[in-house]
N, C-alpha and C positions, 0 to 999 in steps of 0.2 A: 943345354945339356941333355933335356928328354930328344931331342928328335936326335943326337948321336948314340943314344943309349940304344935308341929302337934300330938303329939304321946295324949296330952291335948287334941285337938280339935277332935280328932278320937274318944273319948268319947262320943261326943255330936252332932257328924255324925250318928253314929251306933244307939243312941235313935229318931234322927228324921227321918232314913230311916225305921228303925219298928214302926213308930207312922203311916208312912204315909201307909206303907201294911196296918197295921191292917186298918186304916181307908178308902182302897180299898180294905179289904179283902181278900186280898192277901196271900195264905198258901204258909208258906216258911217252908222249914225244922228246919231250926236254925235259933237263930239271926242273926242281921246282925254282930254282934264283933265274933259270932263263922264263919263267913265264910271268904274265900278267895277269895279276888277281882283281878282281871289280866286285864292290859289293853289290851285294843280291838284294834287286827293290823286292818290297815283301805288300 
């Protein structure tokens, strides 16, 4: 049930991280649901 729940909330990840480009104006090439995110080795 948690990995359908996340797979839910990526939906609504992916519209507030393009609300908040466009509203820095921000040019991205694609959405954010068309791209691939990779965690950042530190």
């Amino acid at each position: 049930m948690l990995i359908d729940r996340c797979e839910n909330l990526k939906v609504h990840l992916d519209n507030a991280i393009d609300s908040v480009e466009a509203e820095l104006g921000l040019e991205v090439k694609e959405p954010s649901a068309q791209r691939e995110y990779e965690p950042e080795q530190t």
